[in-house]
C-alpha positions as CSV (number, residue, x, y, z in Angstrom):
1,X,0.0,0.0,0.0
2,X,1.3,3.5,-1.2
3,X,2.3,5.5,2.1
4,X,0.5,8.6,1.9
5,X,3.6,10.7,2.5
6,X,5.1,9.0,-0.3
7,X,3.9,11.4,-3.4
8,X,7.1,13.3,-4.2
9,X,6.3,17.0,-5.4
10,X,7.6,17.6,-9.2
11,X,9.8,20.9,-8.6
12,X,9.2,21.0,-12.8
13,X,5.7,21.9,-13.2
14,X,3.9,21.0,-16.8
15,X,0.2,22.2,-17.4
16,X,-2.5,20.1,-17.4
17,X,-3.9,19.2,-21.3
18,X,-8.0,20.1,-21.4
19,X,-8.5,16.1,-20.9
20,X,-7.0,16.4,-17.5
21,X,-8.9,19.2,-16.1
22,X,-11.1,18.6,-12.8
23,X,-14.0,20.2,-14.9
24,X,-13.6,19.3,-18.7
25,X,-16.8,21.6,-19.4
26,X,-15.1,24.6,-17.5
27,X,-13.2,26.7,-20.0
28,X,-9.7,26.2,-19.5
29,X,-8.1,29.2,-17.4
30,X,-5.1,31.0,-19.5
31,X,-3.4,32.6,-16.4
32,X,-2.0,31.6,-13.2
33,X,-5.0,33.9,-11.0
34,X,-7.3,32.2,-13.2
35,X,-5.7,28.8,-12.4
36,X,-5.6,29.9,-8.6
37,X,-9.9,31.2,-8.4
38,X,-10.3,28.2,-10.1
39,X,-8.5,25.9,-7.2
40,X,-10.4,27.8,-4.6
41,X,-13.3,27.2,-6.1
42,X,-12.5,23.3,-6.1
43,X,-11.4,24.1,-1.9
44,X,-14.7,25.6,-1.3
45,X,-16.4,22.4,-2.8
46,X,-14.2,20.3,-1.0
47,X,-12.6,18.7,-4.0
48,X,-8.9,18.2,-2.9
49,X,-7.8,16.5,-5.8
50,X,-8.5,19.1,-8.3
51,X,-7.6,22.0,-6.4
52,X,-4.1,20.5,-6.1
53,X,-4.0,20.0,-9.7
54,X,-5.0,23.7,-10.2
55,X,-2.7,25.3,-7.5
56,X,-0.2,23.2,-9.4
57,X,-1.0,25.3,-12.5
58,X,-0.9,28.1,-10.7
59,X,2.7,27.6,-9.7
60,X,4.2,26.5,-12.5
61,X,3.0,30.0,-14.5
62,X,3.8,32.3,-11.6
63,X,5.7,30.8,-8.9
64,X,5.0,33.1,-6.1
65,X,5.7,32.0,-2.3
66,X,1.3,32.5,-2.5
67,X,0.9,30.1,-4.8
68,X,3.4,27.3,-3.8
69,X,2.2,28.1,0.0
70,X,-1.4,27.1,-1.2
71,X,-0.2,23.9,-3.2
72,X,1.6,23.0,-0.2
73,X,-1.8,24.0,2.3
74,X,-3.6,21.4,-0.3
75,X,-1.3,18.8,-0.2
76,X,-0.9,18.7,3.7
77,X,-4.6,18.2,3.8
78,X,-4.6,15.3,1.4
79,X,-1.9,13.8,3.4
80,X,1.0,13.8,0.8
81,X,3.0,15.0,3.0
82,X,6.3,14.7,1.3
83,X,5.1,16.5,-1.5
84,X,3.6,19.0,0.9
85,X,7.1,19.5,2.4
86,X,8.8,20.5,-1.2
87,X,5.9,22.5,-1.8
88,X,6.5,24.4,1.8
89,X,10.2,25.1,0.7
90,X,9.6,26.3,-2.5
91,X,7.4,28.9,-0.8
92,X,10.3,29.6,1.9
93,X,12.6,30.4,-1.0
94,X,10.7,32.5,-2.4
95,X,9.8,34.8,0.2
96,X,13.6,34.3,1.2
97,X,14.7,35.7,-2.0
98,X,12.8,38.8,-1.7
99,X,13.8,39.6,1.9
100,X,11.2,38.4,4.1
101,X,12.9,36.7,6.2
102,X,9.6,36.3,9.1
103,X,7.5,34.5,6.4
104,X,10.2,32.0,5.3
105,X,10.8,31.1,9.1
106,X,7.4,30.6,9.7
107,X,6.8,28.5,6.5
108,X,9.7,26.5,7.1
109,X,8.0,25.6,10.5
110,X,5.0,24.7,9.1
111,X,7.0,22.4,6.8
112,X,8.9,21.0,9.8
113,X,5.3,19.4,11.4
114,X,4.7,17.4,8.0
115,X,8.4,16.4,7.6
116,X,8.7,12.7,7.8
117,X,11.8,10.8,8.6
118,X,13.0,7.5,9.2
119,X,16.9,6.2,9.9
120,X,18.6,3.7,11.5
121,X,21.6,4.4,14.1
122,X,24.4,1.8,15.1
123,X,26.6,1.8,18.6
124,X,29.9,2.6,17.7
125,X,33.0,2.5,20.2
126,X,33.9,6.5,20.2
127,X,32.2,8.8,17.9
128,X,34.4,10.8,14.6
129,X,34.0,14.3,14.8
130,X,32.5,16.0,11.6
131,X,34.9,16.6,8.5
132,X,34.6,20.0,9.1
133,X,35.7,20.5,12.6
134,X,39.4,20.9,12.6
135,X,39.4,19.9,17.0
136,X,37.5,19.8,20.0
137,X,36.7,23.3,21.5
138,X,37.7,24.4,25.1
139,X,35.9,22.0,27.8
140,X,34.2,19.8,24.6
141,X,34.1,16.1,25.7
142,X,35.1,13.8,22.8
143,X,32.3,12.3,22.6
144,X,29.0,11.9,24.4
145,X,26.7,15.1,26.0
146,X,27.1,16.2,28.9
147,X,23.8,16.1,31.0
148,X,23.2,19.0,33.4
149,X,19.8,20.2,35.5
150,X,19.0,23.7,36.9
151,X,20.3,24.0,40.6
152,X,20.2,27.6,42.3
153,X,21.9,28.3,45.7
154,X,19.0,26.4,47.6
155,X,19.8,23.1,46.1
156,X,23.3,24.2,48.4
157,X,23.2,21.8,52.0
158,X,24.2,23.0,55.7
159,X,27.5,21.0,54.6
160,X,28.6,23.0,51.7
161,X,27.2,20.0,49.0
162,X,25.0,20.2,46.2
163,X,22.1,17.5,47.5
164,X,21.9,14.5,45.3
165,X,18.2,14.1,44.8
166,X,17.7,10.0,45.4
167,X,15.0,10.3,42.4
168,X,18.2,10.2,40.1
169,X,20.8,8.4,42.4
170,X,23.7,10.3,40.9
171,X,25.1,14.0,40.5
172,X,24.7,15.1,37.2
173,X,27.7,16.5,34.5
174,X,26.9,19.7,35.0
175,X,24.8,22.2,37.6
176,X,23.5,25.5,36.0
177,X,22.3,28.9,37.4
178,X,22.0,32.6,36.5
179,X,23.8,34.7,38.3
180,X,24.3,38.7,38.5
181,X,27.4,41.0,37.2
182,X,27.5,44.1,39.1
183,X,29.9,47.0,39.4
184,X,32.9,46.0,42.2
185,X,31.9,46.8,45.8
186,X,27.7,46.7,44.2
187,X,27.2,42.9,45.5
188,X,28.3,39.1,45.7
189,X,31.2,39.0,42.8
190,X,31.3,35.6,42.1
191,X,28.6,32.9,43.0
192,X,31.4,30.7,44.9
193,X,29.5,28.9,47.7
194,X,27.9,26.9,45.1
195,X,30.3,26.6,42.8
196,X,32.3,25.3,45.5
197,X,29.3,22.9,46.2
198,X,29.5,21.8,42.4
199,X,32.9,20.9,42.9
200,X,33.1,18.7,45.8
201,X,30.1,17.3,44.3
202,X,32.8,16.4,40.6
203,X,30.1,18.9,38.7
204,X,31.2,21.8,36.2
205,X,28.8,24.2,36.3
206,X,27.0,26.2,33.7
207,X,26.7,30.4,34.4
208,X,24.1,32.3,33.2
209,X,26.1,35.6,33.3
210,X,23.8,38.8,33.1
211,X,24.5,42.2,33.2
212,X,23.2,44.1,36.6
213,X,24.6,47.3,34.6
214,X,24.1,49.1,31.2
215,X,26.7,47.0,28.9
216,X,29.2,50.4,28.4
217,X,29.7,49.7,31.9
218,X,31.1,46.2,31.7
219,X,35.0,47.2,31.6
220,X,37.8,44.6,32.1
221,X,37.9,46.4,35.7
222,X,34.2,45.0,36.2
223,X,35.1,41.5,35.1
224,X,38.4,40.8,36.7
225,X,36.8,40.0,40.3
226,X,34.6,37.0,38.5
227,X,37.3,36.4,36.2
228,X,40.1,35.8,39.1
229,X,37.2,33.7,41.8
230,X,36.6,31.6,38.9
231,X,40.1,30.4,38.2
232,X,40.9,30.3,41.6
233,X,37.3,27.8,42.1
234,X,39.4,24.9,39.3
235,X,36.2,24.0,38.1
236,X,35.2,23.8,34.1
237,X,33.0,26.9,33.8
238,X,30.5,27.5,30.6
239,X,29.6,31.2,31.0
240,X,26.9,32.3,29.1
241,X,27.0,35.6,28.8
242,X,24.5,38.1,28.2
243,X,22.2,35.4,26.2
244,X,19.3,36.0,24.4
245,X,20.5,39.3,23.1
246,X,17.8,38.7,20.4
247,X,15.0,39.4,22.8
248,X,14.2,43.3,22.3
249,X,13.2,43.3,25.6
250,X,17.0,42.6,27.0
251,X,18.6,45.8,28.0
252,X,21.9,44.7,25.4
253,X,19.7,43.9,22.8
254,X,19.9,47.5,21.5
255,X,23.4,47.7,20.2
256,X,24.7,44.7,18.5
257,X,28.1,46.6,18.1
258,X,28.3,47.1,21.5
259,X,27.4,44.2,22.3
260,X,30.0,42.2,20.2
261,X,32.6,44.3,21.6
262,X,31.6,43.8,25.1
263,X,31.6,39.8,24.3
264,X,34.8,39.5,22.8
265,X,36.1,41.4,26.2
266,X,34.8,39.2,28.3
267,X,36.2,36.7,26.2
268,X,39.8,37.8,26.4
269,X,39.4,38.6,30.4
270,X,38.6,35.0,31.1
271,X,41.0,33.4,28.6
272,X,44.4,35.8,30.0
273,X,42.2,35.5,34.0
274,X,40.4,32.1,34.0
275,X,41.6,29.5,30.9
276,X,38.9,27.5,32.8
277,X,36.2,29.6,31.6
278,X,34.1,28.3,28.0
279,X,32.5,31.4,26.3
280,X,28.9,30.4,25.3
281,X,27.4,32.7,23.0
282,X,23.7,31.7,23.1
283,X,20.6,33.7,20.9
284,X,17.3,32.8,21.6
285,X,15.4,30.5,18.8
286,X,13.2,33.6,17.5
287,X,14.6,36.5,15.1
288,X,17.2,34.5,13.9
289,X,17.5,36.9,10.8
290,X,19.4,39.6,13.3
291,X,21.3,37.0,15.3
292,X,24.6,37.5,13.3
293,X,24.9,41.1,13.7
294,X,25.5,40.0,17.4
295,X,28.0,37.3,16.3
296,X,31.4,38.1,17.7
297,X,33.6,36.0,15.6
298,X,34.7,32.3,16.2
299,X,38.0,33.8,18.0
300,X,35.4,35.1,21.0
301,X,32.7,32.0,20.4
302,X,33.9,28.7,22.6
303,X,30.5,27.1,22.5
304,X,27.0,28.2,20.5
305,X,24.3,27.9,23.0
306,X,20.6,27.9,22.6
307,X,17.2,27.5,24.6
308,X,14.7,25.5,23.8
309,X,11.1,24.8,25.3
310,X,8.0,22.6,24.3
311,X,5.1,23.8,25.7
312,X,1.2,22.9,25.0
313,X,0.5,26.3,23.5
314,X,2.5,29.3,21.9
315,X,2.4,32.2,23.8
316,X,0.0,30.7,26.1
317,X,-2.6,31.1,23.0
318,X,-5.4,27.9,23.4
319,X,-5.8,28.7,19.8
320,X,-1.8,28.5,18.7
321,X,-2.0,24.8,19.7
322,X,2.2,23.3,19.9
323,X,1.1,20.1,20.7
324,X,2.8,18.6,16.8
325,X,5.8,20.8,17.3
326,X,8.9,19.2,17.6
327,X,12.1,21.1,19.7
328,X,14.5,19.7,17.4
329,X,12.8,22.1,14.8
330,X,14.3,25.3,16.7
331,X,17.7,23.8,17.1
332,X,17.8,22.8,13.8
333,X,18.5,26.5,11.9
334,X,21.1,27.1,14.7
335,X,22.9,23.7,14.3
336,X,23.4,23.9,11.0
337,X,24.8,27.4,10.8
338,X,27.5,27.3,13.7
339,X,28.3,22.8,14.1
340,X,30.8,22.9,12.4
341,X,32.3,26.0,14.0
342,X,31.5,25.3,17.4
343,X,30.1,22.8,19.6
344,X,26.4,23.4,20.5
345,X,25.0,23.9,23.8
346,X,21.5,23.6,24.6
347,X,21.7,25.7,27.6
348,X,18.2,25.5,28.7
349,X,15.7,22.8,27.7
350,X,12.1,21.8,30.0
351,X,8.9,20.5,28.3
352,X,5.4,21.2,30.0
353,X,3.4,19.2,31.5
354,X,1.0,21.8,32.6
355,X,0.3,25.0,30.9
356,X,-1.1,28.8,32.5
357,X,-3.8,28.9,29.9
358,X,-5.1,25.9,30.8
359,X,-4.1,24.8,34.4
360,X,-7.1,22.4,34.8
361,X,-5.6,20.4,32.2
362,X,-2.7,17.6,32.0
363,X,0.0,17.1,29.4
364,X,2.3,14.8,31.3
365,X,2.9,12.7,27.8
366,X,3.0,15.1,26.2
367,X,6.1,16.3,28.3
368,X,7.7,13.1,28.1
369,X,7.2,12.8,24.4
370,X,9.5,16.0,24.0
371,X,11.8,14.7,26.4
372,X,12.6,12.2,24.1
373,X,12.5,14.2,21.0
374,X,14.7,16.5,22.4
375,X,17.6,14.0,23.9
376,X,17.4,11.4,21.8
377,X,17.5,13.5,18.6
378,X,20.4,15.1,19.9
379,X,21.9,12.1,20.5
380,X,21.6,10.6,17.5
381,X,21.2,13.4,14.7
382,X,23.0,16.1,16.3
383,X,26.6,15.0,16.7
384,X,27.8,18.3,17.8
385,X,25.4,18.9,21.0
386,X,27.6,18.5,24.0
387,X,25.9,19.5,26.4
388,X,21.8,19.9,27.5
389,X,20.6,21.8,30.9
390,X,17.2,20.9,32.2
391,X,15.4,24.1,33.5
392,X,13.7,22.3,36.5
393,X,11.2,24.8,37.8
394,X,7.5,25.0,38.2
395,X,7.1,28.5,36.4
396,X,3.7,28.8,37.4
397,X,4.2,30.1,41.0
398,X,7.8,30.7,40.8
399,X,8.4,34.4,42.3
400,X,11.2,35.2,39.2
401,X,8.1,34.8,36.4
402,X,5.8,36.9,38.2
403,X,6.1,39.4,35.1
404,X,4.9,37.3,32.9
405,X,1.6,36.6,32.6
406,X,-0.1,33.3,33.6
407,X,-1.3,32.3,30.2
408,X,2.5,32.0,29.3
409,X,4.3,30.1,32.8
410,X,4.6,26.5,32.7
411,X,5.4,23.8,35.0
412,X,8.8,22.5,33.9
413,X,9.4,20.3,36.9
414,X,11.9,17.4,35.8
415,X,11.7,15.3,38.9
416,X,8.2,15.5,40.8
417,X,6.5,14.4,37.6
418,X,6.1,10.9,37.1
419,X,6.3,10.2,33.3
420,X,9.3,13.1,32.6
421,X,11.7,11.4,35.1
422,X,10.7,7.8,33.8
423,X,11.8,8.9,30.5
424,X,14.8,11.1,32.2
425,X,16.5,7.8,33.5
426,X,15.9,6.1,30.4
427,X,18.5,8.6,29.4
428,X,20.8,7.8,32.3
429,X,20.7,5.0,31.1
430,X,22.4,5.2,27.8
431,X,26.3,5.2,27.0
432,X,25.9,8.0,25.0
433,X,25.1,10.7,28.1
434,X,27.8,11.6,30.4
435,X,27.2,12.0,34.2
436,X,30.5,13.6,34.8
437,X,32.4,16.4,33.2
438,X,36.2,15.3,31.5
439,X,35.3,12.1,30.2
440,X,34.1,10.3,27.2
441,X,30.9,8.6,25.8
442,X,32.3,5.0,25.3
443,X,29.5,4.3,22.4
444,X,28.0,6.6,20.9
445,X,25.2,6.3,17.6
446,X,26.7,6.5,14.1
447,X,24.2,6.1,10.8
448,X,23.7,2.5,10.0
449,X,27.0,1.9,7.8
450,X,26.5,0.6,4.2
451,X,29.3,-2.4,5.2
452,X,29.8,-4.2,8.9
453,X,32.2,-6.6,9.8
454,X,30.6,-10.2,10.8
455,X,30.4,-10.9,13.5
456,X,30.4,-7.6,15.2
457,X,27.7,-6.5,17.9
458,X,25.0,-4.8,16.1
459,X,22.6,-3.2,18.6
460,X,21.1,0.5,17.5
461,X,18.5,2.6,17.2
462,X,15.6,3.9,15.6
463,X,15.0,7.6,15.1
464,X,11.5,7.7,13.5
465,X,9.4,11.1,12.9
466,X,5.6,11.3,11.5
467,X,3.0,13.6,10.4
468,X,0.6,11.9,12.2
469,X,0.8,9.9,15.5
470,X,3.0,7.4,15.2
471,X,0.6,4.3,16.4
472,X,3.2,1.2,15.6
473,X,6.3,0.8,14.1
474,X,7.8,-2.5,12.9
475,X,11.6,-3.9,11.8
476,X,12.5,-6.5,9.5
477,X,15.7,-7.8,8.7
478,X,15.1,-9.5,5.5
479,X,11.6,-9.9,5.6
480,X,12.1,-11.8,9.3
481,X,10.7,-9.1,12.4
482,X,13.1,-7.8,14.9
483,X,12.2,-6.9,18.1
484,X,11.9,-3.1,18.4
485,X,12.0,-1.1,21.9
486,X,8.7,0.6,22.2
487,X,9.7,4.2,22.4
488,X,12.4,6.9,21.6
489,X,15.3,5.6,20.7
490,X,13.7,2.0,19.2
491,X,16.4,0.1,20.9
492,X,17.2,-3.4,18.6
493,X,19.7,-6.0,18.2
494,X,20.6,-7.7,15.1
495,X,21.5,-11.1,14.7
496,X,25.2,-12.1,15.5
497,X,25.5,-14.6,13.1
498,X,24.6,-12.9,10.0
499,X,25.9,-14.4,6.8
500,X,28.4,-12.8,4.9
501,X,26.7,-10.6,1.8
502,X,24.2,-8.3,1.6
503,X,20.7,-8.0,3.9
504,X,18.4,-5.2,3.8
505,X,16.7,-3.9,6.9
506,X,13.5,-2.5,7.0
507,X,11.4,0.1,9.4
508,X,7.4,0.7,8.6
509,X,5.8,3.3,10.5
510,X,1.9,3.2,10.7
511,X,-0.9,5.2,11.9
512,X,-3.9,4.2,14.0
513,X,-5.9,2.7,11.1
514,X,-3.0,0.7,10.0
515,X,-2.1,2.4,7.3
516,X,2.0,3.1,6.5
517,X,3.4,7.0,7.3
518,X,6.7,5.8,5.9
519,X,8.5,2.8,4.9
520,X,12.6,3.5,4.9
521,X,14.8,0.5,3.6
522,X,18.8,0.6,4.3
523,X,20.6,-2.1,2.5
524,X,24.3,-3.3,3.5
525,X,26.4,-5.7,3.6
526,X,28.3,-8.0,6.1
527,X,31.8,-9.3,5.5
């Protein structure tokens, strides 16, 4: 049975002959707006078929982002959804090309919740790092990503530890806060009772570094107290500072000269003060079109960071439903721009499980579902993700949110809710994650290789994404089923014994009714 995401979009348009028209007695139209009121028409009348033929018209005599956008709308609801896709970024281009840089972001996310993919992962010893990465950046493990939570200075105990919480039986990588820079004499200059708590606890820590000042102020004479505690505190330091400078609302938003000169200073105090200090340079995932006027070079960038969160509803809109939205959609754009530059840090990630606008109501999968998304689509697409920081606060009656308004706080609690930690230590689990800063992940997921060696232990993974609810998913190895795990990442194990010559393997996603999303086939060969 054809999947219905299988209908590839023909980038080469050809007009229909008269014979081929949804309405042989309608006169046929001579112009692409002719074409187009004809295809609404057919929408109006709820004949999908017909207006995709004439949107396709439409596009091939005038290819406006208007026209492809409403080929693609068509598509999407007659469940071709790869064709939908190519017909989403033909749009995006063309609204690229003429500068509109808002509408080509939001197309390309409406693209993202129809884009299907299927691919299968093996554990390798060690991991290669990409082609284009000449070597690892200051404090970047080899391999592996470095878990880390949110931990403020009450997670601090009488004794001078970071508590342990017994939920996850073992200290994470890495403990993050924000923290203050203020004037000298203004305040606390460094936050060393709990970075001293990370360390006896074998943590690095993550700083969310934020001006307390207008950013002329921030002088090497501002930054030399912080600079000289966090040397003399030994412990690997990712400083983030002044993220989000994207967000209009941030005080050193306002000059992006400024404020790459005021990076690259901070930069040079830490790397002549404290060589144990990684620069993360981190924009927020909206605007992106601005964020390299704020770039200040790869010299001043250690690590890229980002922050990511899946919540039920955008803005706290009930009628801007998220539910389909995947994280790794926002990371995407970022990753592709700055991997092979620098690593990537995702320097704050929570999914909700209970959302402002609607506090009566539950979305506990929902959570756990992006929980996945999120780690084990780092793991295994994202190579160059080092490192992801759980934001573990219930927003919703938190004191520091009590701007914002309740329609947009969330509870991103990690530990008190059930179905997020279950999936959490899942991830624990895995090789791939690293507990503790300085080391390496001992396996770590590669793309299924077109040769193995016989013999060899072939367990992997599954990374599957649908357009629809992904009801059940099934593996063959030559026609014979393999036993698939039953969520994010699809853990299986291949035979051991395989003969020698080629085998094809074989993943089938399906819907509720039974019907394929996506079939995927990777051929190889053992010797």
């Amino acid at each position: 049975m054809r999947s219905p995401g299988s209908r590839a979009a023909l980038l080469t348009l050809t007009l229909l002959t008269p014979a081929l028209q949804p309405d042989a007695r309608a006169a046929t139209p001579h112009s692409a707006d002719g074409w187009y009121a004809l295809a609404r028409s057919h929408m109006q009348a709820r004949q999908l078929q017909a207006a995709e033929q004439a949107f396709t018209q439409a596009a091939a005599l005038n290819p406006t982002a208007a026209n492809w956008r409403a080929l693609a709308d068509t598509r999407a609801a007659l469940r071709h959804y790869d064709a939908a896709v190519q017909a989403y970024e033909q749009a995006a281009a063309r609204a690229r090309a003429r500068g509109d840089t808002a509408t080509a972001r939001a197309t390309d996310l409406i693209a993202a919740r129809y884009r299907q993919e299927g691919e299968a992962y093996l554990l390798t010893p060690g991991a290669a790092p990409p082609a284009c990465t000449p070597r690892p950046a200051k404090l970047e493990p080899e391999s592996g990503i470095l878990l880390g939570r949110y931990a403020d200075e009450q997670a601090v105990t009488a004794s001078g530890t970071l508590s342990v919480d017994p939920r996850l039986g073992t200290p994470l990588a890495v403990s993050f806060r924000y923290f203050t820079l203020r004037a000298p004499g203004q305040g606390e200059a460094f936050p060393t009772r709990w970075v001293s708590a990370a360390r006896r606890a074998g943590q690095a820590v993550h700083i969310a570094l934020e001006p307390g000042m207008p950013l002329r102020q921030v002088t090497e004479q501002t930054l030399l107290p912080f600079a000289r505690a966090a040397r003399t505190s030994g412990v690997p330091i990712y400083l983030r500072f002044a993220g989000e400078f994207n967000d209009p609302s941030n005080e050193w938003s306002r000059d992006p000269a400024l404020y790459r000169t005021r990076f690259r200073l901070v930069h040079d105090v830490m790397a002549r003060t404290a060589p144990n200090v990684a620069l993360v340079w981190m924009p927020m995932p909206s605007r992106l079109d601005i964020i390299d006027r704020y770039y200040p070079g790869p010299d001043a960038v250690d690590w890229v960071g980002l922050s990511l969160y899946a919540t039920p509803y955008r803005n706290g809109n009930l009628r801007d439903s998220a539910l389909t939205d995947s994280p790794l959609d926002a990371l995407d754009p970022i990753y592709r721009r700055y991997a092979c530059t620098h690593p990537i840090q995702i320097s704050e990630f929570a999914s909700s499980n209970r959302s402002g606008a609607q506090p009566g109501a539950g979305y506990a999968s929902f959570a756990a579902q992006k929980l996945r998304e999120l780690y084990w689509g780092a793991a295994l697409r994202y190579p160059r993700v080092k490192n992801i920081n759980w934001l573990d606060l219930n927003m919703l009656g938190n004191p520091y949110v009590q701007p914002r308004p309740m329609t947009r706080r969330n509870d991103y609690r990690l530990l008190d809710i059930p179905e997020k930690l279950a999936a959490f230590r899942e991830v624990l689990t895995h090789p791939a994650f690293l507990t503790s800063p300085g080391g390496r992940a001992p396996l770590t997921p590669q793309p299924f290789p077109t040769r193995v060696r016989r013999g060899a232990p072939l367990q992997g993974h599954l990374w599957v994404r649908t357009a629809e609810p992904l009801a059940r998913l099934t593996l063959t190895l030559d026609g014979r089923p393999v036993t698939v795990g039953a969520a994010l990442p699809f853990a299986f194990t291949l035979p051991a014994d395989l003969t020698s010559g080629p085998h094809t393997l074989t993943l089938t996603a399906l819907n509720a009714a039974g019907e394929p999303l996506l079939t995927r086939a990777r051929p190889f060969t053992v010797q």
